[in-house]
C-alpha positions in Angstrom: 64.2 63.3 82.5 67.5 61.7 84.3 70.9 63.6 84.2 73.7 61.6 84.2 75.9 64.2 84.8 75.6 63.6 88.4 77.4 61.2 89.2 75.5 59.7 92.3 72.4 58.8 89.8 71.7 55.3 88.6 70.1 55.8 85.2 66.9 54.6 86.5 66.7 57.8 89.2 68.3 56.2 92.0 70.3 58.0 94.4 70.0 56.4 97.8 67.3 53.6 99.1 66.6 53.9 102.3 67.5 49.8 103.3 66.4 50.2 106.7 63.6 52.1 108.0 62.5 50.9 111.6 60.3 53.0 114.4 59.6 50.0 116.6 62.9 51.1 118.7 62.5 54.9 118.6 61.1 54.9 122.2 63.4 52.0 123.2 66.3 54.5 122.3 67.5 52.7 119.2 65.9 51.4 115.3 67.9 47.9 115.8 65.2 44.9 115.9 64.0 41.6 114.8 68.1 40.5 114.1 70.0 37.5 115.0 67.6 34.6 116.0 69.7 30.9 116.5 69.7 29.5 112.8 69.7 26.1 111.7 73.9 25.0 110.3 74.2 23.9 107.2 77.7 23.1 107.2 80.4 22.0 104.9 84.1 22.0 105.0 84.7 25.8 104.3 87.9 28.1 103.8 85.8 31.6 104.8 84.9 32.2 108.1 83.4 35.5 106.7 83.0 37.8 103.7 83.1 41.4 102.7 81.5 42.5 99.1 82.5 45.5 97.2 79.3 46.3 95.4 79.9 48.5 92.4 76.7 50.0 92.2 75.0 50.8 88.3 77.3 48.5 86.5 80.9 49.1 85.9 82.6 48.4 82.4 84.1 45.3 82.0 86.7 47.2 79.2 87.8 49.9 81.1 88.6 48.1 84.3 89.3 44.1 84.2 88.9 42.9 80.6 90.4 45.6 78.1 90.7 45.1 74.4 93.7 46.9 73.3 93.4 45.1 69.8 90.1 46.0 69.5 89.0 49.2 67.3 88.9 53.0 69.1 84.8 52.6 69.6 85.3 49.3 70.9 88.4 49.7 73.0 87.7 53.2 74.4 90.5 56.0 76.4 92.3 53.5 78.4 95.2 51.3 78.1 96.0 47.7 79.5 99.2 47.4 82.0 100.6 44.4 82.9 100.0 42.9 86.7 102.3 40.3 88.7 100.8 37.7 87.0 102.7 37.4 83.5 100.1 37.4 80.6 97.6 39.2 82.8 96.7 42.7 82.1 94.2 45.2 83.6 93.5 49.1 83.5 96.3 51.4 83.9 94.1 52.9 86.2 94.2 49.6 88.7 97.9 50.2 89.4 98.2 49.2 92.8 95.5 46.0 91.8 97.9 45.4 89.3 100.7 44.5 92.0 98.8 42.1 94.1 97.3 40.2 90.8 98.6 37.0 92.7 96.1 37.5 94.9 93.3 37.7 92.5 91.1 35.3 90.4 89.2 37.5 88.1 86.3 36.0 86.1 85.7 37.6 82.4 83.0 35.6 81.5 80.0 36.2 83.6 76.7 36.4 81.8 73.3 37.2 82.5 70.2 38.6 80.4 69.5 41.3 82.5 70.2 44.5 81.7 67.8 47.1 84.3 69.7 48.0 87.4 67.1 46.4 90.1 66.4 43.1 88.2 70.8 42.4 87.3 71.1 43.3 91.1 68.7 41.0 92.3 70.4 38.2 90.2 73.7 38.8 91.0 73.3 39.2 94.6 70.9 36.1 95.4 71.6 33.7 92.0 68.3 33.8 91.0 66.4 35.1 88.4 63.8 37.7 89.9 60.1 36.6 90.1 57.0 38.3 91.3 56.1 35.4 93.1 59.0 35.4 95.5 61.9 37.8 97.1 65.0 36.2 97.4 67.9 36.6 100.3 71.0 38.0 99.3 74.3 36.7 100.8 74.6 38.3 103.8 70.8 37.6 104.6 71.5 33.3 103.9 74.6 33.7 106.0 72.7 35.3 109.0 70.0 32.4 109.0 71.9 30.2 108.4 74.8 31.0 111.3 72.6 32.3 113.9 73.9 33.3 117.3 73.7 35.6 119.9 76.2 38.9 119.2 76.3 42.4 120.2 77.2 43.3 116.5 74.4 42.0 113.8 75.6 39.5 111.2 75.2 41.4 108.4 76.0 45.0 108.0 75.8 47.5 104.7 78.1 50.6 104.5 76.3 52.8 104.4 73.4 51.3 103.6 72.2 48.0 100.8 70.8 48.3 97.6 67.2 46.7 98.1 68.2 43.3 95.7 70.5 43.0 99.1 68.2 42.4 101.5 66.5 39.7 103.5 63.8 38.4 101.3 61.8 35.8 102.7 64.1 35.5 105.5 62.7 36.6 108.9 63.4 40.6 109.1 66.6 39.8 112.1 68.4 38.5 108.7 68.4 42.3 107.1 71.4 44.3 106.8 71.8 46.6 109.6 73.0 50.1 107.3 75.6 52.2 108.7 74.1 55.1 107.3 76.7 58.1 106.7 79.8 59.0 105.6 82.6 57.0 107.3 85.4 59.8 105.7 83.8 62.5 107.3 85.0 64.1 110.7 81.7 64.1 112.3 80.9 60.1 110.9 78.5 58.2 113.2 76.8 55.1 113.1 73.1 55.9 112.3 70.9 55.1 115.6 73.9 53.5 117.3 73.6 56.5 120.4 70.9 56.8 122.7 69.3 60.3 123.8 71.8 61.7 126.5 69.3 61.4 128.8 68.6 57.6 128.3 70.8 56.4 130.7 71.7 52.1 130.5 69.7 51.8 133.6 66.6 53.7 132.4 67.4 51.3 128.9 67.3 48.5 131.1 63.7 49.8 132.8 62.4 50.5 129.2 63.2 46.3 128.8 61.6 45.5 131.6 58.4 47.3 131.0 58.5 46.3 127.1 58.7 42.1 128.6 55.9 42.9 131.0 53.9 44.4 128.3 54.5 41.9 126.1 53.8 39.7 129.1 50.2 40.8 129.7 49.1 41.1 125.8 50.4 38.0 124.3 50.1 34.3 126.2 53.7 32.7 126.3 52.8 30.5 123.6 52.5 32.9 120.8 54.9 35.6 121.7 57.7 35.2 118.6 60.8 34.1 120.0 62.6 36.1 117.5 60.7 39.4 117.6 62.4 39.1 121.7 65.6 38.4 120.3 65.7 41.4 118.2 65.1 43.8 121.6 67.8 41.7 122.9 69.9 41.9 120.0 69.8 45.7 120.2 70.4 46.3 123.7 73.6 44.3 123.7 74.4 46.4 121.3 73.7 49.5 123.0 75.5 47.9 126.1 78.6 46.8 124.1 81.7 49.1 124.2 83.5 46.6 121.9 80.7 47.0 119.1 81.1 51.0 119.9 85.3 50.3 119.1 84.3 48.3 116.2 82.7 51.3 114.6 85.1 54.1 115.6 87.1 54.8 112.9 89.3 57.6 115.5 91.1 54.1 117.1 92.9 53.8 113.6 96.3 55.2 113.2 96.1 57.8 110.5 98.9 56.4 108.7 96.5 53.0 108.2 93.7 55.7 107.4 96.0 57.5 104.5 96.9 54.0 103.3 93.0 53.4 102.3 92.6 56.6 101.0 90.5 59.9 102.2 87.5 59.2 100.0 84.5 57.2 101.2 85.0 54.3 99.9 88.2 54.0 101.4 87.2 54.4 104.5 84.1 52.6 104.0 86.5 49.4 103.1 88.4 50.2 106.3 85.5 50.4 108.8 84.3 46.9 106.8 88.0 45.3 108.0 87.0 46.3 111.8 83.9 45.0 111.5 85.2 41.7 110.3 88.0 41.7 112.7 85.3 42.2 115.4 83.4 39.5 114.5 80.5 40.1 111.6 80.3 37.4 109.1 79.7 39.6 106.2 79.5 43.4 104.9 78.4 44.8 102.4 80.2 47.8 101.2 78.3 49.8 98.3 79.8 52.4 96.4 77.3 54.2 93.9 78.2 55.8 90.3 79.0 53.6 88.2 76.2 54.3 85.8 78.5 55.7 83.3 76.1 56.5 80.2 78.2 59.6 79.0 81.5 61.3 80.5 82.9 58.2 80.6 86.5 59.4 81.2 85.3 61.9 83.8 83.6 59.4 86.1 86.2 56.6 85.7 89.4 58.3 85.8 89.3 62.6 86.7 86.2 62.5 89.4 84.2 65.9 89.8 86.5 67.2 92.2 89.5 66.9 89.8 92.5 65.2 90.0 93.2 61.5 89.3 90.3 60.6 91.8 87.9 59.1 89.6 86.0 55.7 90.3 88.6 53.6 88.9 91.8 55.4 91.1 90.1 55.3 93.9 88.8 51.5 93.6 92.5 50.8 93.0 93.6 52.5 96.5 90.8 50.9 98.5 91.1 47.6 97.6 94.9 47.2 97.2 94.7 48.7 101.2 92.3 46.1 102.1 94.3 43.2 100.7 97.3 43.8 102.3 95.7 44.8 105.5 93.7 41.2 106.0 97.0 39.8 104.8 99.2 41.6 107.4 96.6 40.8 109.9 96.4 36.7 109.1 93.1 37.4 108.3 92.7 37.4 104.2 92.4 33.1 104.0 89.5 33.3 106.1 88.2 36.2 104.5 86.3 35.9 101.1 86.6 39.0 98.7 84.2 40.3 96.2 83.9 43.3 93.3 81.3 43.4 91.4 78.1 44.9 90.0 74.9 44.4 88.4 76.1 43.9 84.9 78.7 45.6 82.2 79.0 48.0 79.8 78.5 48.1 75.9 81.1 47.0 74.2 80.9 50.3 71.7 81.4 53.9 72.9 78.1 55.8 72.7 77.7 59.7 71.3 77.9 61.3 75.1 81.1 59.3 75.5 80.0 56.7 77.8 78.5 53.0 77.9 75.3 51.7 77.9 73.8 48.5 80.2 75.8 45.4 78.8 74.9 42.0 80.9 76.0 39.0 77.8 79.1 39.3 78.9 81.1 41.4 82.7 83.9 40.8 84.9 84.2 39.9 88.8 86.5 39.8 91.0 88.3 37.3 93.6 90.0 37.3 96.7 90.8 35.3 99.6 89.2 32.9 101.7 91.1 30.1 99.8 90.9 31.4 96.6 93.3 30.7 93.8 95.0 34.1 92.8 96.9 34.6 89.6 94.2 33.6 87.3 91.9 34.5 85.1 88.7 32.3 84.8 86.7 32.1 81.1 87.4 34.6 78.2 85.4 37.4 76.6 85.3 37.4 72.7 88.1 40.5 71.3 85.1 42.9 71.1 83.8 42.2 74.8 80.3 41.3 73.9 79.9 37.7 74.8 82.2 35.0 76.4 83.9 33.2 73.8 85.1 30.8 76.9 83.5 29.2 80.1 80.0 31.3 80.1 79.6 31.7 84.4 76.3 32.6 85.2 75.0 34.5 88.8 73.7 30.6 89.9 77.3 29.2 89.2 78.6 32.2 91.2 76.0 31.8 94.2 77.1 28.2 94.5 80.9 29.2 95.0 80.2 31.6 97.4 78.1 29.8 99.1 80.3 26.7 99.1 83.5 28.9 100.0 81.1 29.9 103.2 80.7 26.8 104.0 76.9 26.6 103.3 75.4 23.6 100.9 73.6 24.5 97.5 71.2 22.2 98.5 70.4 23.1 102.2 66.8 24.7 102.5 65.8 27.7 103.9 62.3 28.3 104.4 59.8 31.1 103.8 57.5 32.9 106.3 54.8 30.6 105.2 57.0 27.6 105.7 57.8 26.4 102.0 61.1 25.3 101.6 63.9 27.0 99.3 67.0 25.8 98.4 70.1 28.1 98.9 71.1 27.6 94.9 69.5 25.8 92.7 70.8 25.2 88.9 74.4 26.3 90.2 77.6 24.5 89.4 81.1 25.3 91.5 83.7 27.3 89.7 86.3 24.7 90.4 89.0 26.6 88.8 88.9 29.2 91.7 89.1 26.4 94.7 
């Protein structure tokens, strides 16, 4: 039987899946392969170059963070209270100060809907916009983007700090579209990037004689026309990377002045948010950050506003200082209108208070959050009902959300990807634009 006292557990056992597990590069000195082969454009007008998604991993509640009832009664309402934000008539968790402040920046929806309530199959719908199926695995985001973009790189497309939930992976995508995971800690002293270093012995030029003999072997097994293009690419893909001191920089947290450090907090996902802004700044298209615990079945209070370390340092505080840094800092760096923002998780919480104190799976009705990459701020898009158990305004389902974020990416609804066996799949289907946020 599952604790939830610990507060790393999704209530379905899950601590930590493992979203990239490779061998082929061991001997090569690295686990980087199969990335990064030239995809086909699909191209539309766009206000994002690039994205970075805050994934709220185990569902967070809707009424303790983005859509409070204060009207509603104790059960319903639960321990916190509403403050206002910048935006007059626009209130959030008094726990979201900082959010609070930058409201003008933010479009938060309070209507999203789906029917799924277990942890893999909500993830699976919110991160691709579409329903799971056992006939077919579906590309999240950062997966479409990286087929769809292409190009040759010494950082991957697509990166997951520190690693993706498996509903964000490539799918049917060729295996250069996964999400290259960080692994680690980024807040801790001794952080480094998981396979990023060779073996101190593996000097570039025996890397470079290691190519050499891997092409020549290649070479001698498989005729010209049936070597895979992109299986070469990926050995190329990860030896630019090893080669590259500018990837390196991008991942060294040490070239950030510790007052920008403090201003993101000392927690991971502060500094988790942080290493995503380099990594953007450097050039990825998207990252994934995932920050885990938000499974809050009992304790409620605890995991949302105290933490188990004490202190105000609960989920919710330390949400607030992460992403209020991360706004202003792709704001002071010209970067935030290029740069599309996302919070969210698999689904929401009940709208009543269960007997341990905390909330049970909720998907009729959750929140998401907005920001940048020519987003309007200062809004609020549909409306819950006053208990916060369906929308009572502007239902938005995961396919209506897909096609905006695709759209803000520049990347058609209707352009076609295709699967290993060469059927063709559109990007979203059933998907309408949220025109209120554009």
């Amino acid at each position: 039987m599952i604790s939830f006292k610990d507060p790393y557990h999704r209530c379905d056992g899950v601590t930590r899946r493992e979203a990239l597990r490779a061998g082929v590069l061991t001997a090569f000195g690295v686990t980087l392969a199969d990335w990064l082969r030239p995809g086909v454009r699909a191209a539309i007008p766009s206000s994002a170059r690039r994205a970075i998604l805050l994934w709220l991993d185990g569902g967070p509640s809707h009424l303790d963070t983005f859509d409070l009832k204060p009207e509603a009664p104790q059960e319903v309402r639960g321990p916190f209270r509403p403050i206002a934000t910048q935006t007059p008539g626009i209130q959030i968790s008094e726990y979201l100060p900082l959010t609070a402040k930058r409201m003008n920046r933010l479009a938060i929806i309070r209507s999203m809907t789906s029917p799924l309530g277990e942890h893999n199959l909500g993830s699976h719908y919110l991160l691709t916009g579409y329903k799971p199926t056992p006939a077919l695995h579906y590309p999240s985001y950062g997966s479409v983007l990286a087929e769809v973009r292409g190009g040759k790189h010494a950082l991957p497309p697509y990166i997951a700090i520190p690693e993706a939930v498996p509903s964000a992976q490539e799918g049917y995508l060729p295996r250069e579209c996964r999400p290259f995971a960080v692994g680690g800690d980024p807040s801790r002293p001794d952080f480094r990037v998981r396979d990023l270093e060779t073996y101190p012995e593996v000097t570039p030029r025996r890397l470079q004689r290691r190519n050499e003999f891997r092409l020549a072997f290649d070479r001698f097994h498989h005729p010209a026309e049936e070597r895979e293009a992109s299986r070469e690419a990926g050995f190329d893909q990860a030896q630019r990377l090893l080669a590259s001191n500018e990837a390196r920089k991008a991942f060294d947290l040490t070239q950030e002045k510790s007052t920008v450090r403090a201003r993101y907090g000392s927690r991971t996902l502060g500094q988790a948010c942080l290493l995503a802004r380099r990594l953007l700044e450097a050039g990825v298209p998207f990252v994934t950050v995932t920050d885990r615990g938000w499974d809050t079945h009992d304790n409620l209070v605890l995991r949302l506003k105290e933490g188990y370390t004490g202190g105000s340092v609960g989920k919710v505080p330390t949400l607030d200082q992460a992403f209020a840094a991360l706004l202003d800092d792709l704001a002071e760096r010209g970067m935030l209108e290029t740069t599309l923002v996302l919070v969210m998780g698999e689904f929401g919480r009940t709208p009543k208070l269960n007997p341990g104190g905390g909330r049970d799976h909720w998907p009729r009705v959750f929140s998401a959050v907005l920001a940048g990459g020519g987003i309007k701020g200062g809004q609020v898009v549909g409306k819950s009902d006053r208990r916060g158990e369906s929308p009572a305004e502007r239902p938005i389902t995961p396919e209506d959300l897909a096609c905006t974020i695709y759209h803000t990416l520049g990347i058609q609804a209707s352009h076609e990807l295709h699967t290993r066996d060469g059927r063709p799949v559109p990007v979203n289907q059933q998907g309408r634009l949220i025109k209120e946020l554009l």
